[in-house]
C-alpha positions, 0 to 999 in steps of 0.5 A: 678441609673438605668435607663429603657427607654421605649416607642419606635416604628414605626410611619409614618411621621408627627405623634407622640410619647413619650418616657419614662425614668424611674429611679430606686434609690434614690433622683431622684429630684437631677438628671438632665436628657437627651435623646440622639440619635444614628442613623445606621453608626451615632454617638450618638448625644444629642436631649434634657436635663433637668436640675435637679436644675431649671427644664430648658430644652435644644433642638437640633436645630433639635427638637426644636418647636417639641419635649417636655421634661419633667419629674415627680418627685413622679413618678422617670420619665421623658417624652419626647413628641416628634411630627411632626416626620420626617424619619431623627428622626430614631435613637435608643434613649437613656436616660442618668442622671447625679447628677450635674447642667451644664450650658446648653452647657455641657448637649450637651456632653454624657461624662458628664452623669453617667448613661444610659438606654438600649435605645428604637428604634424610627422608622419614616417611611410610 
């Protein structure tokens, strides 16, 4: 499975964005999902995950009520909408998969994802 995320760039605060993750490879319905961020002199922290099985979503305190994840099966991508952006969402994001259901805490953890994408640069900032 590759993984190519998309979709970053600079934005001022309180506006919008949304990322994409396109997948290559086969039976991308059994692939459950996450995005991941890392900020300058931070360590990579998870944002949101979806879980391939029921397509229940999971959020950060952080971005929850603002971010939005999604994906579309026929087209092998997954969509995070992320609004009412702040300084403190700058980070690097990466896009991750992993061919198993978790309970939701472990989708929290990036060393239960198998593959990763090249990550795009959000930039929040006036």
């Amino acid at each position: 499975v590759q993984l190519q995320a998309s979709g970053g760039g600079l934005v001022q605060p309180g506006g919008y964005l949304r990322l994409s993750c396109a997948a290559s490879g086969s039976a991308f319905n059994t692939l459950s999902m996450g995005w991941f961020r890392q900020a300058p002199g931070k360590e990579r922290a998870f944002v949101a995950a979806i879980r391939h099985s029921d397509r229940n979503t999971f959020y950060s305190n952080s971005v929850k009520g603002r971010f939005s994840l999604s994906r579309d099966n026929t087209k092998n991508t997954m969509f995070l909408q992320m609004n009412s952006l702040k300084p403190e969402d700058t980070a690097v994001y990466y896009c991750a998969a992993v061919r198993r259901s978790y309970n939701s805490g472990s989708y929290f953890d990036p060393k239960n994802y198998d593959y990763w994408g090249q990550g795009t640069l959000v930039t929040v900032s006036s």
